[in-house]
C-alpha positions in Angstrom: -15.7 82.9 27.5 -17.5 80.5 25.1 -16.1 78.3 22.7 -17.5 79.8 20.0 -16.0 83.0 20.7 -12.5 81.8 21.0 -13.1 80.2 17.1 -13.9 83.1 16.3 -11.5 84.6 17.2 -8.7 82.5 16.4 -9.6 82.4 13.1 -9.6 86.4 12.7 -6.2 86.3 14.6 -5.0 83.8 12.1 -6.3 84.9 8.9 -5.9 88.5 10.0 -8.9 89.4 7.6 -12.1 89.7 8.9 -13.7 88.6 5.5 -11.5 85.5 5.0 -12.1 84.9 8.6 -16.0 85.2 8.4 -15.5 82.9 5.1 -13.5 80.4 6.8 -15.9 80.0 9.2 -19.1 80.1 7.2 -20.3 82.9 8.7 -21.3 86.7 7.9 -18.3 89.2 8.6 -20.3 91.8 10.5 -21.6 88.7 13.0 -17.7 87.6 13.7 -17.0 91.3 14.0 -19.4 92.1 16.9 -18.6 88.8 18.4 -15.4 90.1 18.9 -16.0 93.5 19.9 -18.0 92.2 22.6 -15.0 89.5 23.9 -12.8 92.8 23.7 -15.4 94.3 25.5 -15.4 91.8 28.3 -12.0 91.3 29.0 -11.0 95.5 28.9 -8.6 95.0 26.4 -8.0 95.4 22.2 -7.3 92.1 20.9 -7.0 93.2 17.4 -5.8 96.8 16.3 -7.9 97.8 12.9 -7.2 99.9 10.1 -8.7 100.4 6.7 -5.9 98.5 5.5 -4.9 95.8 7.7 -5.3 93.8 10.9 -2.6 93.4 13.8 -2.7 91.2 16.9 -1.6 93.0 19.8 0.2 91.7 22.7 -2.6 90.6 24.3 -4.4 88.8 21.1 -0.7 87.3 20.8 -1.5 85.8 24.4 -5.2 84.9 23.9 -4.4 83.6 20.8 -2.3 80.9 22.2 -4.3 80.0 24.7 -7.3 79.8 22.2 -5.5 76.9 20.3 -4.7 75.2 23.5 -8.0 75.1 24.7 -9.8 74.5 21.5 -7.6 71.8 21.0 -8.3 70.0 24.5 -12.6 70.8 23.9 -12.0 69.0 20.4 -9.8 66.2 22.5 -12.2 65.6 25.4 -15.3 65.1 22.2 -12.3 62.2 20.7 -11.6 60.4 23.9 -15.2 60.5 25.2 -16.6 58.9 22.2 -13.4 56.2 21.7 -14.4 55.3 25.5 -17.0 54.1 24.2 -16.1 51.5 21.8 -14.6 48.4 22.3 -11.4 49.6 21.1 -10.0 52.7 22.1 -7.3 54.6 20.1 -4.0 56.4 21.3 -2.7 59.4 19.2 1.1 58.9 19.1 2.9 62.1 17.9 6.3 61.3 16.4 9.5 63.8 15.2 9.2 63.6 11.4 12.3 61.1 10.4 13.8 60.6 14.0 13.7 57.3 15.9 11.9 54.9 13.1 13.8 52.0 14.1 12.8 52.3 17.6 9.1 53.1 16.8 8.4 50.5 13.9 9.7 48.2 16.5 7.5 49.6 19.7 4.2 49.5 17.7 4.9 46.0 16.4 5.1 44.6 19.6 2.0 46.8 21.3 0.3 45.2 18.8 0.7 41.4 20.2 -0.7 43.1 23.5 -3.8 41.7 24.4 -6.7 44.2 24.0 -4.1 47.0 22.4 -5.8 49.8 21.4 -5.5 51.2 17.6 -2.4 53.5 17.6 -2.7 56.7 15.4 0.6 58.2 14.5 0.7 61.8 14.2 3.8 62.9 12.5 5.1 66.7 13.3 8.3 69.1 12.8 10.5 70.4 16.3 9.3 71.6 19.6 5.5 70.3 18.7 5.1 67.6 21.0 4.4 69.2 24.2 1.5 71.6 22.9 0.0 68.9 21.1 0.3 66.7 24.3 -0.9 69.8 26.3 -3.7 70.6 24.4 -5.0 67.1 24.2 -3.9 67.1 20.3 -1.8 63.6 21.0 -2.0 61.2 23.8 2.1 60.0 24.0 5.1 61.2 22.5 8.9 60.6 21.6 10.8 63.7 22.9 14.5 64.1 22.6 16.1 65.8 25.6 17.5 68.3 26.5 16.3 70.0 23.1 12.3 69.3 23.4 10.9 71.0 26.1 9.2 68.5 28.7 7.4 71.1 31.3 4.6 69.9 32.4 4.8 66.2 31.1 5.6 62.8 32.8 8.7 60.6 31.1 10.1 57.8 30.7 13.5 57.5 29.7 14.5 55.1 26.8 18.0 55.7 25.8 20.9 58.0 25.7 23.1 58.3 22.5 26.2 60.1 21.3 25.1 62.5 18.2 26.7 63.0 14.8 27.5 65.8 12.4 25.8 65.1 9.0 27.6 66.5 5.8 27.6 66.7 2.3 29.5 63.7 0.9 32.2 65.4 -1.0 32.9 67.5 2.0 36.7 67.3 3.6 35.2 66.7 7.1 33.3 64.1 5.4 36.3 61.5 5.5 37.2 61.7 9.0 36.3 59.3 11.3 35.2 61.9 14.2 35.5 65.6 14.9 34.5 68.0 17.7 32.2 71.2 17.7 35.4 73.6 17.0 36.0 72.2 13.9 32.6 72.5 12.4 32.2 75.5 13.6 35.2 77.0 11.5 33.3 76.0 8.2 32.2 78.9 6.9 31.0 77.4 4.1 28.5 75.5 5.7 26.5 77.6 8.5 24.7 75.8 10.9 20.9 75.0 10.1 18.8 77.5 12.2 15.6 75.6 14.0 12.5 76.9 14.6 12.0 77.7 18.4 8.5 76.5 20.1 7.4 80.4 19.6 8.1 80.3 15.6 11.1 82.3 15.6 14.4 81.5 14.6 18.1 81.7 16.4 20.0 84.6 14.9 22.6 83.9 12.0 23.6 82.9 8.8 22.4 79.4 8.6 18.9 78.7 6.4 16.1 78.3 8.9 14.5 74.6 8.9 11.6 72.8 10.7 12.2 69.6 10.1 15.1 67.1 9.2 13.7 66.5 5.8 14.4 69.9 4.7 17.4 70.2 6.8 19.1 67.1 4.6 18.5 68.4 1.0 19.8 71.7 1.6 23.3 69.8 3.6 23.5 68.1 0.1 23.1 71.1 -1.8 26.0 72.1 0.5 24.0 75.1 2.4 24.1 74.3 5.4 25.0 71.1 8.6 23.5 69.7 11.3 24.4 67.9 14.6 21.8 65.5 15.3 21.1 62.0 17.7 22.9 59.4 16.2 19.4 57.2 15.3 18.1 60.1 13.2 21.4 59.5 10.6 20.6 56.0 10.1 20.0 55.1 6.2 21.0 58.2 5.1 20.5 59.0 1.5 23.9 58.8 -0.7 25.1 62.5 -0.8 25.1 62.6 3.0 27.5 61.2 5.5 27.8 61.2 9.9 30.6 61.7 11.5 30.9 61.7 15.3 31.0 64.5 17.3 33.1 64.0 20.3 32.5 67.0 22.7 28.6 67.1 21.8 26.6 66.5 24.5 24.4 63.1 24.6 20.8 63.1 23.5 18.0 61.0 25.9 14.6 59.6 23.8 11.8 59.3 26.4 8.5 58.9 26.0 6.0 61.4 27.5 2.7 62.2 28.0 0.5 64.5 30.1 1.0 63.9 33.7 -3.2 64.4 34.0 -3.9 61.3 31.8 -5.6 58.6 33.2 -6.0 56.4 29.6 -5.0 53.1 30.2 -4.0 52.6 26.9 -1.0 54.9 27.2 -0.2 53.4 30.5 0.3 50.2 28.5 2.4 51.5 25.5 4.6 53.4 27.7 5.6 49.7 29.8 6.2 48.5 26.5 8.3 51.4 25.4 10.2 51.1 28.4 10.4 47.1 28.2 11.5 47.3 24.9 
């Protein structure tokens, strides 16, 4: 397969419209159509099923699909680092949790930066269960992961630090004013459902919670008094007025490491990970 067949065809699989596809890509429809044909043709399967009114992916589009992006992404990443080798300073992609750990991170880029010959740091900030494909697919170069809830397959680590976690709650809450509480009790609040994350597939977890992607959302709609969350106790720091952490006794610890993919040879990520773990 060529490159420019898999573009193609991610984009058709995406949009699933050939003529917003052919338009994203600058191209005429009946070109990306026959281009795809022919890759259908080649691997003896349908990729996309066709009517006169819509476009589906099948199973197996739903598998090339995937590995499209992933290998799309590491061609695009092998152009990046090939060129940064090339100049004096190199630059490490550093994907981050949106609003978890920025104590810890403010503080591990400020001293990678009195390294001698540090490279430029880049930080790429994304919503739950993104860091390993973006690792994996040459996306990012390192990456804060919280076990046991980010999946790590795949990736070297190096631990940082364990912590307890904490249930965060509208102010006004009753549960609000105690000074610790266990799973059993939140879980008898019917009146605040547990937030539903997305899984690394894009589904959701079955029940009554609203489904969220990132903390962000997650925190306005516990102060609206929709849902609650259990989270690492350094993602509750400064939190905004309205909200308030309580411990959670009986839930289990969380471990930040800091990964990246066990084929990487950069020596710029060799030297913010020993300052990660020195620090």
């Amino acid at each position: 397969m060529e490159t420019r067949e898999l573009q193609y065809f991610a984009a058709a699989a995406e949009e699933l419209h050939f003529g917003k596809a052919a338009e994203r890509l600058g191209i005429a429809q009946p070109a990306l159509s026959r281009t795809i044909a022919q890759l259908e043709r080649r691997l003896g399967v349908t990729l996309l099923e066709r009517t006169s009114r819509k476009v589906e992916l099948t199973e197996a589009g739903a598998v090339l699909l995937a590995e499209a992006r992933s290998i799309l992404g590491a061609v695009a990443a092998a152009e990046r680092r090939t060129r940064e080798a090339a100049q004096a300073r190199p630059r490490v992609v550093f994907a981050v949790k949106t609003g978890t750990a920025g104590d810890l991170v403010a503080k591990l880029l400020d001293a990678y930066r009195a390294e001698p010959g540090a490279a430029t740091v880049e930080l790429l900030l994304c919503e739950a269960h993104q860091h390993r494909r973006l690792l994996l697919s040459g996306q990012a170069d390192v990456a804060l992961l919280h076990l046991p809830f980010d999946p790590a397959e795949g990736l070297d680590t190096e631990t940082l630090y364990t912590e307890a976690q904490v249930a965060v709650l509208p102010a006004g809450h009753p549960l609000a004013a105690r000074t610790q509480i266990r799973n059993a009790e939140l879980a008898g609040q019917p009146d605040l459902p547990p937030a539903r994350w997305c899984r690394v597939d894009g589904s959701y977890p079955d029940g009554p919670g609203p489904e969220v992607r990132n903390l962000g959302q997650v925190y306005q709609l516990i102060a609206l008094g929709r849902t609650t969350v259990v989270v690492p106790e350094s993602a509750a720091v400064d939190l905004r007025r309205d909200l308030v952490a309580v411990p959670v006794l009986d839930a289990p610890p969380v471990t930040t490491v800091i990964a990246w993919p066990a084929h990487s040879r950069q020596r710029a990520v060799a030297d913010l990970v020993r300052v990660a773990t020195r620090l």
